[in-house]
C-alpha positions in Angstrom: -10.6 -37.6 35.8 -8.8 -39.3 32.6 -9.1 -42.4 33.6 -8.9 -44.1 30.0 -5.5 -42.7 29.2 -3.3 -42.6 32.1 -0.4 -40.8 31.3 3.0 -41.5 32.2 3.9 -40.4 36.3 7.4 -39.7 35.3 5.6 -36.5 33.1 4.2 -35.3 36.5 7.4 -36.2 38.4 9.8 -34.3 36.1 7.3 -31.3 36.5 7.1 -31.5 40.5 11.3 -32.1 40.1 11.6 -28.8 37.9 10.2 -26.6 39.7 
């Protein structure tokens, strides 16, 4: 798991929202 750079949830959002 990367636990020493979280990236940002509104990356993972916007990927969930465009599909």
């Amino acid at each position: 798991m990367r636990a020493r750079r979280i990236p940002n949830p509104l990356h993972h959002l916007t990927e969930i929202l465009s599909l």
